[in-house]
C-alpha positions in Angstrom: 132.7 94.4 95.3 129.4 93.1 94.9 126.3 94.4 97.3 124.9 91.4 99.3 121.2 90.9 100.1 119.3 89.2 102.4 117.3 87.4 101.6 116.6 85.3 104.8 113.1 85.7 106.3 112.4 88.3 108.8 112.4 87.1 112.3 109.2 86.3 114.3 108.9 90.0 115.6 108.0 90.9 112.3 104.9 88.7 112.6 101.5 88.8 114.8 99.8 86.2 116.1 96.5 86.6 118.2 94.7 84.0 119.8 91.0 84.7 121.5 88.1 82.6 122.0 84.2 83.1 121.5 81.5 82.1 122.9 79.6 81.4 120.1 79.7 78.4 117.5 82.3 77.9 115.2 79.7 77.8 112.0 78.8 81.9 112.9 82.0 82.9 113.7 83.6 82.3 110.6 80.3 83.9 108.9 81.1 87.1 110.6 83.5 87.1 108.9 82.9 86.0 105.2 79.3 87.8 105.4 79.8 91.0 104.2 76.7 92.0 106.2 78.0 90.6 109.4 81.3 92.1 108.7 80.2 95.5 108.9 78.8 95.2 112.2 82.3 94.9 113.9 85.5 95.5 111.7 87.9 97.9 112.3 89.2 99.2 115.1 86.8 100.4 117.9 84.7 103.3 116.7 85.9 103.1 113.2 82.8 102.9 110.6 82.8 100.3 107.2 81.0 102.2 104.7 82.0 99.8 102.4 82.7 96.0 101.9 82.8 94.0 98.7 83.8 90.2 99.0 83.9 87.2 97.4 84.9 85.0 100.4 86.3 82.1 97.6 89.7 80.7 96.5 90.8 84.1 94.3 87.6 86.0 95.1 88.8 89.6 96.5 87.9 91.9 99.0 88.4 95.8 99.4 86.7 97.3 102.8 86.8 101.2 103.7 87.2 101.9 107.3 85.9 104.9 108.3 87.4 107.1 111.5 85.7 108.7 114.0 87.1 112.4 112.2 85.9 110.8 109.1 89.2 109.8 107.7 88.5 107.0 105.0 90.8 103.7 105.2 90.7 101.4 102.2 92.1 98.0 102.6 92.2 95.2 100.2 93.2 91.7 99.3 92.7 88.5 97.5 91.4 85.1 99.3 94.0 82.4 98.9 92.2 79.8 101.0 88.6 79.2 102.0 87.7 76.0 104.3 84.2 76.5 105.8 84.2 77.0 108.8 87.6 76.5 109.7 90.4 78.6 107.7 90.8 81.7 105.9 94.2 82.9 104.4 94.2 86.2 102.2 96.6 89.0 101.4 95.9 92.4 102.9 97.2 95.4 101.8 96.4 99.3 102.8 95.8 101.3 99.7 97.4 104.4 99.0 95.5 108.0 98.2 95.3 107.2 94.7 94.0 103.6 95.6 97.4 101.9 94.7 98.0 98.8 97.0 101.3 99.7 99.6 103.0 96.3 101.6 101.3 93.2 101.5 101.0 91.0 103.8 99.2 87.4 104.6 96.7 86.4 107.0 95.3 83.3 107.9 92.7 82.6 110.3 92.1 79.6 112.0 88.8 78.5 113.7 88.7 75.4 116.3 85.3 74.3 118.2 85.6 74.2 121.3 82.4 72.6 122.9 80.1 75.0 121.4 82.8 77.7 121.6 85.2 78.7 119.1 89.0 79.2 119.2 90.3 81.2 116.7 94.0 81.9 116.1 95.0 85.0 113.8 98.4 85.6 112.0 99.8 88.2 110.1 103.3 88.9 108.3 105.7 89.9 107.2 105.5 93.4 108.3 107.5 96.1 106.9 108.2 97.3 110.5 107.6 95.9 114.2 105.8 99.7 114.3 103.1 98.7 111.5 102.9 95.0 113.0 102.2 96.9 116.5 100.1 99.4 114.9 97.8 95.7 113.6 97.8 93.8 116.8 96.2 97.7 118.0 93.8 97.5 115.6 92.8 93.8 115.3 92.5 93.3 119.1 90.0 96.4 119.0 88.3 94.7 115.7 87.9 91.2 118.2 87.1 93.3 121.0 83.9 94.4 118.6 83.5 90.9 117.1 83.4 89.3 120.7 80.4 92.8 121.6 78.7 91.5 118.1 78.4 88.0 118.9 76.7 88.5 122.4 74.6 90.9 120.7 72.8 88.8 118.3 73.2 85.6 120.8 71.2 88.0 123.1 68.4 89.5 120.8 68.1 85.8 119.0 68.2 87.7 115.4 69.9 86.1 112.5 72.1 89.7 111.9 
């Protein structure tokens, strides 16, 4: 007999979705995150480092980041930008490297970005995951990563400097 595979789609617990608002305009919001010098003022998980960030935030541009630990462990991440709509979408693939810079599971983000009188909503997802262990392990880190951005954006709303 035959094997079978599935080959339906994972359920919704193999997905993340985060929602969060900012109180900051929608135009700089999405900048912090297509600037790569904004970028390296908050991503990564709280306390992590980003010695490095290449991007070319453009339909097919790509991006590769190293997040640095607080022991100094280097995390490389990259993808490819499927969708850019200034100032209101991004969509790429993301995938953790491996120690000889290989790419492991990829997955998809989008993030959306809705004004909100002067504000901004933004609304994250991720998927598939491999596991609901690495999905929890991103909803860890990305909540941190917001928790950062949110710091970043009073910050500079705060001082009045550009970055």
């Amino acid at each position: 007999m035959a094997a079978v595979t599935d080959t339906a789609p994972k359920s919704a617990a193999w997905e993340l979705v985060i929602s969060r608002a900012f109180d900051a305009p929608r135009a700089l919001v999405f900048e912090a995150w297509t600037d790569p010098a904004r970028l390296v003022r908050w991503f990564g998980p709280r306390g992590f480092k980003i010695p490095s960030c290449k991007m070319e935030p453009r339909e097919g541009g790509a991006f590769r980041i190293c997040m640095r630990s607080p022991e100094g462990t280097d995390h490389w991440v990259r993808g490819v930008f499927r969708e850019v709509v200034k100032p209101e979408r991004l969509a790429f693939t993301w995938a953790w490297e491996d120690e000889e810079g290989k790419p492991k599971h990829e997955t998809v983000v989008q993030v959306d970005f809705t004004e909100q009188g002067g504000k901004t909503r933004l609304r994250m997802q991720q998927g598939i995951f491999e596991s609901a262990n690495a999905r929890d392990q991103h909803e860890s880190g990305w909540s941190s990563a917001l928790d950062d951005l949110a710091d970043y954006l009073r910050e500079i709303a705060d001082d009045g400097r550009p970055a």
